[in-house]
MDTraj code that builds the backbone (N, CA, C; nanometers):
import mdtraj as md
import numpy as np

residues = "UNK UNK UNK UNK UNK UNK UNK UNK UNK UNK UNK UNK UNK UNK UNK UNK UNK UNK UNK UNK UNK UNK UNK UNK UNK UNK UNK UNK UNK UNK UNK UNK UNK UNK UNK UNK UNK UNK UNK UNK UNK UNK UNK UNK UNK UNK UNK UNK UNK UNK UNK UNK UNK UNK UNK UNK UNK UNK UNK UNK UNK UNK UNK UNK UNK UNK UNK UNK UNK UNK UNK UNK UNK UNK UNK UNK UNK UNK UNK UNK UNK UNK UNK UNK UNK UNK UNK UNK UNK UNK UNK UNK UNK UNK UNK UNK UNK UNK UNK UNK UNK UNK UNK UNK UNK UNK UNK UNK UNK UNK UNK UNK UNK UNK UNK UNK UNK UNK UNK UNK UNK UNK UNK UNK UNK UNK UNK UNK UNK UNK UNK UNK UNK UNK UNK UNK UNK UNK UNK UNK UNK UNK UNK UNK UNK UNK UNK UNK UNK UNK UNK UNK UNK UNK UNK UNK UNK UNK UNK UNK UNK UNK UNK UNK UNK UNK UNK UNK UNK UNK UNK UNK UNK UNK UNK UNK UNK UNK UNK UNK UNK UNK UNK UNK UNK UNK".split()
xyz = np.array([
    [0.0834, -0.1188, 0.0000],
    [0.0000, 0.0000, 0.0000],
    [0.0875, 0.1248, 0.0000],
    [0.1744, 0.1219, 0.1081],
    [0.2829, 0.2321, 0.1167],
    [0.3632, 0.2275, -0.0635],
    [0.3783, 0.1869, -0.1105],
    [0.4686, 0.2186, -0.2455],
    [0.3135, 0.2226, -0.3505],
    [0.2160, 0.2006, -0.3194],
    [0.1493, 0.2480, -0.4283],
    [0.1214, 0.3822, -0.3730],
    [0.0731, 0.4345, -0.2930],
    [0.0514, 0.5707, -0.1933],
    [0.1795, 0.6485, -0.2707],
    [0.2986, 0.6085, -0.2262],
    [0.4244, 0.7215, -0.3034],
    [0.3685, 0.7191, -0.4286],
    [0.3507, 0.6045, -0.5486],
    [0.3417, 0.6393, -0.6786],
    [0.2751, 0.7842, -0.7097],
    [0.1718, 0.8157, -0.6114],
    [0.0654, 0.9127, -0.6514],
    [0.1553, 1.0023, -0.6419],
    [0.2794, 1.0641, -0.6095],
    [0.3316, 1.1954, -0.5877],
    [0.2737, 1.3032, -0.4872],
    [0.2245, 1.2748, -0.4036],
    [0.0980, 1.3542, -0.3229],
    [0.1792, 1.3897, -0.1915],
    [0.2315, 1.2759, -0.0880],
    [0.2756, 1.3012, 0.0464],
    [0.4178, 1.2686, 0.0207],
    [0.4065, 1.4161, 0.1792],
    [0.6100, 1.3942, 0.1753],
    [0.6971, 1.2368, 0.2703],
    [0.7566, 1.2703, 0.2323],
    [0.8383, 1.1263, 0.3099],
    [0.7397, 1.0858, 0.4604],
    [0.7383, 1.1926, 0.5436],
    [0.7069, 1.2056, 0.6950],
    [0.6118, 1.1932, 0.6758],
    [0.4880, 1.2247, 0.5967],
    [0.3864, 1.1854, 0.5691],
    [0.3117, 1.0211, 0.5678],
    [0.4060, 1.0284, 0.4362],
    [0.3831, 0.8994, 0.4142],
    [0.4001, 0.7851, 0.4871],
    [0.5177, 0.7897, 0.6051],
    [0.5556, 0.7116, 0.7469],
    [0.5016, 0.7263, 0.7945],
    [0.3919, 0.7730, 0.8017],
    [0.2913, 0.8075, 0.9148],
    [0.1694, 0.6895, 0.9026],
    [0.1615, 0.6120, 0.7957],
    [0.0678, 0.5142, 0.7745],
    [0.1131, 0.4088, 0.8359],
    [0.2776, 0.3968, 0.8785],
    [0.2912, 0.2501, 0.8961],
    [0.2226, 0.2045, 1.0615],
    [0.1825, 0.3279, 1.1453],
    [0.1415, 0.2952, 1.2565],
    [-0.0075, 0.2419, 1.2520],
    [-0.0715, 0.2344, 1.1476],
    [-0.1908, 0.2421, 1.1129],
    [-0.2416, 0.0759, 0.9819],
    [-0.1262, 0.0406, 0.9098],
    [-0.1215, -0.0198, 0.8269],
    [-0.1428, -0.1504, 0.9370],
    [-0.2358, -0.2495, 0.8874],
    [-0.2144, -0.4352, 0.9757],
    [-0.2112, -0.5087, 0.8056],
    [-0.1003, -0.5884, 0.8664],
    [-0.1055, -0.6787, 0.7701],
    [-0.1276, -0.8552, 0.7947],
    [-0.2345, -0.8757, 0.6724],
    [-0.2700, -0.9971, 0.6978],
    [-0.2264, -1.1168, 0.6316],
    [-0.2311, -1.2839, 0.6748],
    [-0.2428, -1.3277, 0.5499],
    [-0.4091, -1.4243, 0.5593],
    [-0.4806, -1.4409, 0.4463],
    [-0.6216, -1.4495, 0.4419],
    [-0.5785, -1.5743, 0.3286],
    [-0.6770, -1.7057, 0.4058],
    [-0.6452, -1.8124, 0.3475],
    [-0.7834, -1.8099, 0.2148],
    [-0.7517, -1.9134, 0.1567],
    [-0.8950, -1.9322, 0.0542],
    [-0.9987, -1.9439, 0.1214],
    [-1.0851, -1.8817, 0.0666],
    [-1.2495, -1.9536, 0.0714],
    [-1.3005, -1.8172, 0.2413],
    [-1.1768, -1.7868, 0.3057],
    [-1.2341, -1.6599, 0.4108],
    [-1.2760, -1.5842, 0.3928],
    [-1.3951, -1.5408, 0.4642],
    [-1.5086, -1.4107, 0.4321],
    [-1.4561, -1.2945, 0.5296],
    [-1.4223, -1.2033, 0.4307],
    [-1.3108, -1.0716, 0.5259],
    [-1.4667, -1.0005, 0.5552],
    [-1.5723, -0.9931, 0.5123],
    [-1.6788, -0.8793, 0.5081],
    [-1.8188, -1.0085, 0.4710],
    [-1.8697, -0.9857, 0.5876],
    [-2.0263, -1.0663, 0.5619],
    [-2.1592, -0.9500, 0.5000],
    [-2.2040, -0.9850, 0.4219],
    [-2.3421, -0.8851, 0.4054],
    [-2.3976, -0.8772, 0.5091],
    [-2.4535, -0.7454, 0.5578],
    [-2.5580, -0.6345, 0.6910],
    [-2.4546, -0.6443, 0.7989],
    [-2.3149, -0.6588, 0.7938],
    [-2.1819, -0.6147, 0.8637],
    [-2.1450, -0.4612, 0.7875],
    [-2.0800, -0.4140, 0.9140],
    [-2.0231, -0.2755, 0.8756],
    [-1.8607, -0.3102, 0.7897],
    [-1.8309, -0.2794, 0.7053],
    [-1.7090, -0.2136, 0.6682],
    [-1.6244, -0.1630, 0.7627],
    [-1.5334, -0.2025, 0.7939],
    [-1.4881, -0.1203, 0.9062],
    [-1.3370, -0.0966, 0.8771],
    [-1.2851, -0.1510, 0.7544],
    [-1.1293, -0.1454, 0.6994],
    [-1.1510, -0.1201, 0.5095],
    [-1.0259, -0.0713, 0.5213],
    [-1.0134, -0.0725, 0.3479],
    [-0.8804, -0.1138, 0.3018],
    [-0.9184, -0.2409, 0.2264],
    [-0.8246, -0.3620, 0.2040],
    [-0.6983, -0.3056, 0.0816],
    [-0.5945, -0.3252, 0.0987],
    [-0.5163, -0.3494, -0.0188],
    [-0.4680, -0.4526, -0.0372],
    [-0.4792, -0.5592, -0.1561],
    [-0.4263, -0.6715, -0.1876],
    [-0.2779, -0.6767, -0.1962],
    [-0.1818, -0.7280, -0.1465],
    [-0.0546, -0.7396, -0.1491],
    [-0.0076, -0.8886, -0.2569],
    [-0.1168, -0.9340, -0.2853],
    [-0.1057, -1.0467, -0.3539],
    [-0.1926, -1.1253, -0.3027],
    [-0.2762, -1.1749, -0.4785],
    [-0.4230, -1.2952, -0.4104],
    [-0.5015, -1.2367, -0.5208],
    [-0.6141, -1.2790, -0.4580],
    [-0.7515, -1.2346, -0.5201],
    [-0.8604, -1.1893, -0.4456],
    [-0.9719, -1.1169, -0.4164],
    [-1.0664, -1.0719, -0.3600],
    [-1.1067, -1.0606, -0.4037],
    [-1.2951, -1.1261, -0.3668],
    [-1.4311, -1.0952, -0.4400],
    [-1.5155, -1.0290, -0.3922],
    [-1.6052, -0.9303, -0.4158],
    [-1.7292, -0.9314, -0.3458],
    [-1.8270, -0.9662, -0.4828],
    [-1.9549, -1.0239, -0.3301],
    [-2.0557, -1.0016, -0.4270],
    [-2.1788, -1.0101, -0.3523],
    [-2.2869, -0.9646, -0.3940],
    [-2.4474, -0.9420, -0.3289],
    [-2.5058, -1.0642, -0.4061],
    [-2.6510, -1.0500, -0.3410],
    [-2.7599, -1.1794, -0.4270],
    [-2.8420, -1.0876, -0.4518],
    [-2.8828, -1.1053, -0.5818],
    [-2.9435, -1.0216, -0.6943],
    [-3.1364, -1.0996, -0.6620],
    [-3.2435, -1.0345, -0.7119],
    [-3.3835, -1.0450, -0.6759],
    [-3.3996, -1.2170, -0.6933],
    [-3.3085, -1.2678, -0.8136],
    [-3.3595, -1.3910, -0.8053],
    [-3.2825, -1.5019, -0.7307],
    [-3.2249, -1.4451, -0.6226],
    [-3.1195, -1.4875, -0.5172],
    [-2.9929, -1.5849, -0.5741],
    [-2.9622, -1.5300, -0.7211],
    [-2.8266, -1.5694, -0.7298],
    [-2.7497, -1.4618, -0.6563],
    [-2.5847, -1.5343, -0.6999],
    [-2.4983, -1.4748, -0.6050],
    [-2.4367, -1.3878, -0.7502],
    [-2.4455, -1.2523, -0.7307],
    [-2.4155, -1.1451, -0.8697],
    [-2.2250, -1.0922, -0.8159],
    [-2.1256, -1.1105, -0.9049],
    [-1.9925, -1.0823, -0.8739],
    [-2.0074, -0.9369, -0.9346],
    [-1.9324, -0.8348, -0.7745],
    [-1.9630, -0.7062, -0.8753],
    [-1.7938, -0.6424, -0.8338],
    [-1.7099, -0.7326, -0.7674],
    [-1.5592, -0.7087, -0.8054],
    [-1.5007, -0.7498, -0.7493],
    [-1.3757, -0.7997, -0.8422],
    [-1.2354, -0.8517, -0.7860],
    [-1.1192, -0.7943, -0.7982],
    [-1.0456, -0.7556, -0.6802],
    [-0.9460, -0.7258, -0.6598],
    [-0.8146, -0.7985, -0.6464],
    [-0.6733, -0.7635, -0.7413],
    [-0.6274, -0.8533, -0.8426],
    [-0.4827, -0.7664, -0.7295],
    [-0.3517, -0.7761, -0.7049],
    [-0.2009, -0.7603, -0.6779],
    [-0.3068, -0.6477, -0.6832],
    [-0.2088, -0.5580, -0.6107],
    [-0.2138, -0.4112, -0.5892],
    [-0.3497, -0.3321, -0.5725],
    [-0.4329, -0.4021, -0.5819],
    [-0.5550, -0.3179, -0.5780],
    [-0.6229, -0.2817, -0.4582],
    [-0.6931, -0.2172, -0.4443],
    [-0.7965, -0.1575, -0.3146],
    [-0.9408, -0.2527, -0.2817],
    [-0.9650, -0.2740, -0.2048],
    [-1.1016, -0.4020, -0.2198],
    [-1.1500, -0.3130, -0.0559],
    [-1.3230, -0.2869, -0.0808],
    [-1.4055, -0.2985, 0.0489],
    [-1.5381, -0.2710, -0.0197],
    [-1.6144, -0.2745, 0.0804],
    [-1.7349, -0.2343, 0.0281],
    [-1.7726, -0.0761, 0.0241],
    [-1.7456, -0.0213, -0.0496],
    [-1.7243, 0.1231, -0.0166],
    [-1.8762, 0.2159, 0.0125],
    [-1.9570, 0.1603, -0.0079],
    [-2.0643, 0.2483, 0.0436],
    [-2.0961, 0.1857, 0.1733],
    [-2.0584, 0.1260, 0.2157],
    [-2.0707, 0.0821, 0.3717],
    [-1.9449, 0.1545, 0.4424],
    [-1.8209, 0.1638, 0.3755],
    [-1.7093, 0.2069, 0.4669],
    [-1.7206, 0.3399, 0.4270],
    [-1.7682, 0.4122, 0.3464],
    [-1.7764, 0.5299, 0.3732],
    [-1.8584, 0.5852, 0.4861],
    [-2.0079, 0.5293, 0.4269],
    [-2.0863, 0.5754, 0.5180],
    [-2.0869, 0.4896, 0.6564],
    [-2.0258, 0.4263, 0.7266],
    [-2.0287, 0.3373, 0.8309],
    [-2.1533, 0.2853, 0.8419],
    [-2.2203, 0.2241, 0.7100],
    [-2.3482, 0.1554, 0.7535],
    [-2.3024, -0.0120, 0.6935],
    [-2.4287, -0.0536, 0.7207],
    [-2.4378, -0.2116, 0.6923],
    [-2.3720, -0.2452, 0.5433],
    [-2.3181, -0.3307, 0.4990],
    [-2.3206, -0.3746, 0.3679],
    [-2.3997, -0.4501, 0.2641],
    [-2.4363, -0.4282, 0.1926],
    [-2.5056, -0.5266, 0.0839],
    [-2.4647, -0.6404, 0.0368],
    [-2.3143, -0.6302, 0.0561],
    [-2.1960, -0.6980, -0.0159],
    [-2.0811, -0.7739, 0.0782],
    [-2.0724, -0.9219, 0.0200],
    [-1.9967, -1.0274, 0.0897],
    [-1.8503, -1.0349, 0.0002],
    [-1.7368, -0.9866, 0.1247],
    [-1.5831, -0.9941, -0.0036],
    [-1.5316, -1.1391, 0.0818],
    [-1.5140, -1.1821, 0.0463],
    [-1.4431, -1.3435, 0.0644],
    [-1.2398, -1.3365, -0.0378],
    [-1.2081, -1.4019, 0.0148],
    [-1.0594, -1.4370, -0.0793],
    [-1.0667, -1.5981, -0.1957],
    [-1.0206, -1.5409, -0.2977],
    [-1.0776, -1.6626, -0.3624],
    [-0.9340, -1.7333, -0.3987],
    [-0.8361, -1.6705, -0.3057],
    [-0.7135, -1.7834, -0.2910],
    [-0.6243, -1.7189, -0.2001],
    [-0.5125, -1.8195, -0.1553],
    [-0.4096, -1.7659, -0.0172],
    [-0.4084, -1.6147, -0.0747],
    [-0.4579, -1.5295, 0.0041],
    [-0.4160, -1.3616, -0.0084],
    [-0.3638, -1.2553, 0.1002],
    [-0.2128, -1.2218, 0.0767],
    [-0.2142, -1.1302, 0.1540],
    [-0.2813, -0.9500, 0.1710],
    [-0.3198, -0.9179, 0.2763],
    [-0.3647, -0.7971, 0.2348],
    [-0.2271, -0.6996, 0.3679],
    [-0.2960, -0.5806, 0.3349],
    [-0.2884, -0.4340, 0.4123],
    [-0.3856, -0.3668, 0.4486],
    [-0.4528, -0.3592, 0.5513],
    [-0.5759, -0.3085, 0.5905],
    [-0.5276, -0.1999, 0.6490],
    [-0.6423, -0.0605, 0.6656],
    [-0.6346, 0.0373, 0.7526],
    [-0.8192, 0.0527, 0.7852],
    [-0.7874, 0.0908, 0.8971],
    [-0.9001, 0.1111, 0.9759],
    [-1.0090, 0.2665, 0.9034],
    [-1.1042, 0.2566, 0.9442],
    [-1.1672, 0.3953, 0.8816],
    [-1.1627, 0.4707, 0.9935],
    [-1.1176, 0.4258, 1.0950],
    [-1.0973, 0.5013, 1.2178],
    [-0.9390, 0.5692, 1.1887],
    [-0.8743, 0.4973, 1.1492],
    [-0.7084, 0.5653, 1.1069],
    [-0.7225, 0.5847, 1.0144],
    [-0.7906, 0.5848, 0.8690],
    [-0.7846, 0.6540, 0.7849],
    [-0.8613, 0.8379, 0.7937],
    [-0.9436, 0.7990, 0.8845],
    [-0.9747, 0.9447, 0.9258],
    [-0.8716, 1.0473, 0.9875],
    [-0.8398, 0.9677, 1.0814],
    [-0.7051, 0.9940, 1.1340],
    [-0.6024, 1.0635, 1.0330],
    [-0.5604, 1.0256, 0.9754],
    [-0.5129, 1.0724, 0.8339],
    [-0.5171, 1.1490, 0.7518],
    [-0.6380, 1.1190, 0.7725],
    [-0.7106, 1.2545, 0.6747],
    [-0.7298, 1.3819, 0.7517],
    [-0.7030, 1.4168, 0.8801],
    [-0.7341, 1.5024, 0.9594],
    [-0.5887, 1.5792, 1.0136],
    [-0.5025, 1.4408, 0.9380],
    [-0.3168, 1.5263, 0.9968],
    [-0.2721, 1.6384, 0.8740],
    [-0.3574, 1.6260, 0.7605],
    [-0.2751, 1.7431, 0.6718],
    [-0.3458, 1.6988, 0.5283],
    [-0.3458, 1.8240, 0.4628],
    [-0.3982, 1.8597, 0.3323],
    [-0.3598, 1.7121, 0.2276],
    [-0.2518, 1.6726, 0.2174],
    [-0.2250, 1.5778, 0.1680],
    [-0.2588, 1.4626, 0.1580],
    [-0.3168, 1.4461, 0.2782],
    [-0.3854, 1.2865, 0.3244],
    [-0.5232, 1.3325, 0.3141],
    [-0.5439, 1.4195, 0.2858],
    [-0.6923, 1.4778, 0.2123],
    [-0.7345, 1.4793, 0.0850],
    [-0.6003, 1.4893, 0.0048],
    [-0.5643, 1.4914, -0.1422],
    [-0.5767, 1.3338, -0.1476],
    [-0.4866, 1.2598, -0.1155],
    [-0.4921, 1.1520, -0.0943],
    [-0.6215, 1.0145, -0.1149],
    [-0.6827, 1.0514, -0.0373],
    [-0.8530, 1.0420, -0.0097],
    [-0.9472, 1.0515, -0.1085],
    [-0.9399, 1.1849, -0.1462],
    [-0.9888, 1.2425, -0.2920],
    [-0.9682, 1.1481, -0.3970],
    [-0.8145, 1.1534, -0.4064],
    [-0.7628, 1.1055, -0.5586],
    [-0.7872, 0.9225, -0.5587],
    [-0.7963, 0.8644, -0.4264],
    [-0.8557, 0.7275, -0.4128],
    [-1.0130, 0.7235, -0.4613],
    [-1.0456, 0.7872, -0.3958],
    [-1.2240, 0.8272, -0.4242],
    [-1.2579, 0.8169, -0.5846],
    [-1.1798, 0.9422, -0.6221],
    [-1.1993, 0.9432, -0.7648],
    [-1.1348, 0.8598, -0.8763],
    [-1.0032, 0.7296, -0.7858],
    [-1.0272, 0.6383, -0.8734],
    [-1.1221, 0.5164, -0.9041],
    [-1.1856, 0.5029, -0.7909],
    [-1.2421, 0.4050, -0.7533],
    [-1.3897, 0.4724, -0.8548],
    [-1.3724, 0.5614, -0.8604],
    [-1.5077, 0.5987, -0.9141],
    [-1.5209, 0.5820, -1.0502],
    [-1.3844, 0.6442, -1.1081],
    [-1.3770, 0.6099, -1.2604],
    [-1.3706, 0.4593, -1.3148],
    [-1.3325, 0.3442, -1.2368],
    [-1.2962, 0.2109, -1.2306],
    [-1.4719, 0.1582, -1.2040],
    [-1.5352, 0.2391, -1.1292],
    [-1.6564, 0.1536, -1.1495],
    [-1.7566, 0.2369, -1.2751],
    [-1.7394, 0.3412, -1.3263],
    [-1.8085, 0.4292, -1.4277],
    [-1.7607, 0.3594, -1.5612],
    [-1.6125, 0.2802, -1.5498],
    [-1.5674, 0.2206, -1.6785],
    [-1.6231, 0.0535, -1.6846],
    [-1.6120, 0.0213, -1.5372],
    [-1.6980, -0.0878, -1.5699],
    [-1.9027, -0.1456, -1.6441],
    [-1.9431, -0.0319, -1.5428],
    [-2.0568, -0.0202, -1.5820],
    [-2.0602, 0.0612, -1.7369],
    [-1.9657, 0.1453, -1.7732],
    [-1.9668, 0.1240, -1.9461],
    [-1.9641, 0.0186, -2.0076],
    [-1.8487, -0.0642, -1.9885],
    [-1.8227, -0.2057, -2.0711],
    [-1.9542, -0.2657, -2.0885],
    [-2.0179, -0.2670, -1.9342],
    [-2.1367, -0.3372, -1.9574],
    [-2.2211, -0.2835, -2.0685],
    [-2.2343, -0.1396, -2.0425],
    [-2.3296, -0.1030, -2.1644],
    [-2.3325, -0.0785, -2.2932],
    [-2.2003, -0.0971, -2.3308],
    [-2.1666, -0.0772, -2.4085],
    [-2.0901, -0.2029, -2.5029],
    [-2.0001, -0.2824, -2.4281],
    [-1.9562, -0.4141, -2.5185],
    [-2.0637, -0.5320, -2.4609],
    [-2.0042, -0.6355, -2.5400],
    [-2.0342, -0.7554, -2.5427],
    [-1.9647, -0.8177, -2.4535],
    [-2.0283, -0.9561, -2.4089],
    [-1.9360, -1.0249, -2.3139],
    [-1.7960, -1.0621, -2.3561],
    [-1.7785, -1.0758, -2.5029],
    [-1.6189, -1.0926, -2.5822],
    [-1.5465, -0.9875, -2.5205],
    [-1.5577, -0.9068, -2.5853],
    [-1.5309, -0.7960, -2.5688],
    [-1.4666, -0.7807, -2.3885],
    [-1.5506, -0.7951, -2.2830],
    [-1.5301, -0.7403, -2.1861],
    [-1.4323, -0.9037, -2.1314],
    [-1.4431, -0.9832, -2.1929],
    [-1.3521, -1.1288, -2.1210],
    [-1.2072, -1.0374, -2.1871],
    [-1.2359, -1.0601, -2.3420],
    [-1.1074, -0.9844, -2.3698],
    [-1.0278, -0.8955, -2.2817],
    [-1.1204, -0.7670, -2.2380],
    [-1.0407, -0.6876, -2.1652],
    [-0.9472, -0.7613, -2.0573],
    [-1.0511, -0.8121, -1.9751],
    [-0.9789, -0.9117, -1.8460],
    [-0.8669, -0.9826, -1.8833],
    [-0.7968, -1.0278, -2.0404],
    [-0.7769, -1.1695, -2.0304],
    [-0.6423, -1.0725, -2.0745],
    [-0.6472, -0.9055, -2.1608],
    [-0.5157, -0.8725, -2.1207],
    [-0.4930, -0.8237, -2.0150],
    [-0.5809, -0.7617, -1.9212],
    [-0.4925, -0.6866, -1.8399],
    [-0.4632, -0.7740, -1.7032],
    [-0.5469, -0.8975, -1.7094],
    [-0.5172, -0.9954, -1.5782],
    [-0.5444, -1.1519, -1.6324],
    [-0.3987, -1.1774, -1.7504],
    [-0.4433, -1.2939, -1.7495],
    [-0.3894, -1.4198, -1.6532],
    [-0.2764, -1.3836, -1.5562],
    [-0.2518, -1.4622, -1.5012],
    [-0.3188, -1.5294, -1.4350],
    [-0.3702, -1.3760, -1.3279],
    [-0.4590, -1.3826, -1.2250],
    [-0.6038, -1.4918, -1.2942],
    [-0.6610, -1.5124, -1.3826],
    [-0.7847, -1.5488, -1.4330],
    [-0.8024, -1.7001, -1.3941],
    [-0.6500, -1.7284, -1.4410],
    [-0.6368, -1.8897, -1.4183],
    [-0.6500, -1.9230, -1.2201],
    [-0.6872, -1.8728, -1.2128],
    [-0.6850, -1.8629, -1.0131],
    [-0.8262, -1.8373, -0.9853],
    [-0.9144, -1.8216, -1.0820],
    [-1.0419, -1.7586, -1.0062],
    [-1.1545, -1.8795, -1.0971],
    [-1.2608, -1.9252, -1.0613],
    [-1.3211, -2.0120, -1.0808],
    [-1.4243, -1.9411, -1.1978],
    [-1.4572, -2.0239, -1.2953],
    [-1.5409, -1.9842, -1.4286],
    [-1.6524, -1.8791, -1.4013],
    [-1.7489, -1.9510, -1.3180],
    [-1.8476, -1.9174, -1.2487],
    [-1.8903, -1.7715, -1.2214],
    [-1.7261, -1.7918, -1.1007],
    [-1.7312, -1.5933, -1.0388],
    [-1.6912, -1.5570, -1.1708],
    [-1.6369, -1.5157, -1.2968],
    [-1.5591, -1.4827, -1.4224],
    [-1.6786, -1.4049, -1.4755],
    [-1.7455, -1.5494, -1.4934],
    [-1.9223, -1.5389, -1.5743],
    [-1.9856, -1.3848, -1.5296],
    [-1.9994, -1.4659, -1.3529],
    [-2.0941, -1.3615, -1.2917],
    [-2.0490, -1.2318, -1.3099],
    [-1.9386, -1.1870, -1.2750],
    [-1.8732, -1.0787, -1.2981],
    [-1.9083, -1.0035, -1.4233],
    [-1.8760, -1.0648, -1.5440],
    [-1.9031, -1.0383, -1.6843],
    [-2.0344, -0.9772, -1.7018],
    [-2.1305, -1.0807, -1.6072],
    [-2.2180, -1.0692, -1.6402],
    [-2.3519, -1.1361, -1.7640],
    [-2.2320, -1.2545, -1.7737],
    [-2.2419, -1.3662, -1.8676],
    [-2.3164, -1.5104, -1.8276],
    [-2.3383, -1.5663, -1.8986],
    [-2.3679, -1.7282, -1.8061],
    [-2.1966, -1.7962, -1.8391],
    [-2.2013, -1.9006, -1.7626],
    [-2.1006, -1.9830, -1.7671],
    [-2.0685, -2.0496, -1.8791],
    [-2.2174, -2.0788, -1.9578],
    [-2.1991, -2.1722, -2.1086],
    [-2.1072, -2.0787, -2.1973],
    [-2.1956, -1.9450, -2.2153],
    [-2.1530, -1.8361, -2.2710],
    [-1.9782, -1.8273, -2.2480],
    [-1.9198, -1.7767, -2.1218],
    [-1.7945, -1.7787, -2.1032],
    [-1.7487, -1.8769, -2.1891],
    [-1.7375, -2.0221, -2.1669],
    [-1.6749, -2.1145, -2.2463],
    [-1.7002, -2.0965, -2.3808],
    [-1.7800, -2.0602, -2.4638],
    [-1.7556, -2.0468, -2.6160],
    [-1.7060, -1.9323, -2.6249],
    [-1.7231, -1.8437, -2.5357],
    [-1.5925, -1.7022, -2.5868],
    [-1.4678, -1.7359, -2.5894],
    [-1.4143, -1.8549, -2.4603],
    [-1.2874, -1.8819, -2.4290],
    [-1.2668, -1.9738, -2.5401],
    [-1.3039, -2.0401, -2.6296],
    [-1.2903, -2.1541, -2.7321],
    [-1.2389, -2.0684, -2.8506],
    [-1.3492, -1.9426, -2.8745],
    [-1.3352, -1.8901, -2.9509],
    [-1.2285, -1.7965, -2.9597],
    [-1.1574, -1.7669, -2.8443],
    [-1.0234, -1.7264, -2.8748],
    [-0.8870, -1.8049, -2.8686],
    [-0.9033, -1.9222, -2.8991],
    [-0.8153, -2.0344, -2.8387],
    [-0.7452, -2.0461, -3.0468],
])
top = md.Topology()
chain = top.add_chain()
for i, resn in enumerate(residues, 1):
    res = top.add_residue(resn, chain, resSeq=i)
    for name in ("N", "CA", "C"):
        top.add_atom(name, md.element.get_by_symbol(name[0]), res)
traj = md.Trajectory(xyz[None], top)
């Protein structure tokens, strides 16, 4: 978390040391549920390596994948950890994963020591925002090809680690479907 935090150019050295009192690090075996649905959020995860899912059950009580967090990424339920309410959404690890958690109690914290860790905040906010505004494009805009494609360059390692199923759901695809896209690029 600390070396993606520097990438942004935002906080000074002293700054940035200031997270390690605040940073817990875990390791989270397969198949563990870090966040149960109508639980509060109470951390915001960085993957250090692994995979992380969440996902809700949609009206006809399937289980709907609405994201996985891949090396380096940010994973929580963010309208629960913002607003400190209940969640909709169950994140589980869908293999040995280490994370970096900080508390929303120390990330406030943080955000309250200086302009930077305010900037900080912001510029997380507003990626997370563009990352779900581009997803919900794909949806509306491509096809399930199309959107496996995307996945299969920018995370194809990771793909082979995560089960068809969650892939599908995610996509937004059925499972049959997935397999003749995957044939069809073979």
């Amino acid at each position: 978390m600390k070396e993606y935090l520097a990438s942004l150019n935002i906080l000074s050295t002293s700054e940035l040391n200031q997270i390690d009192a605040y940073i817990v690090k875990r390791t989270v075996e397969k198949a563990a549920v870090l966040l149960e649905e109508n639980k509060v959020c109470r951390e915001l995860m960085f993957v250090v390596s692994g995979v992380l899912r969440s996902y809700y059950w949609n009206y006809k009580g399937e289980q709907v994948t609405s994201c996985i967090a891949f090396d380096n990424e940010f994973m929580a339920a963010y309208p629960s950890f913002i607003q400190q309410q209940k969640s909709q959404e169950t994140i589980h690890a869908l293999q040995h994963t280490e994370i970096e958690a900080i508390s929303f109690e120390n990330l406030e914290k943080l955000y309250d020591s200086s302009m930077a860790w305010q900037k900080i905040g912001r510029k997380l906010v507003e990626n997370q925002y563009v990352f779900m505004n581009q997803h919900f494009t794909e949806f509306q805009q491509q096809n399930g090809s199309h959107r496996y494609e995307y996945l299969l360059k920018n995370y194809s390692k990771q793909l082979n680690l995560i089960p068809q199923h969650y892939i599908a759901s995610y996509l937004g695809i059925s499972t049959r479907q997935l397999t003749r896209i995957r044939k069809s690029l073979l």
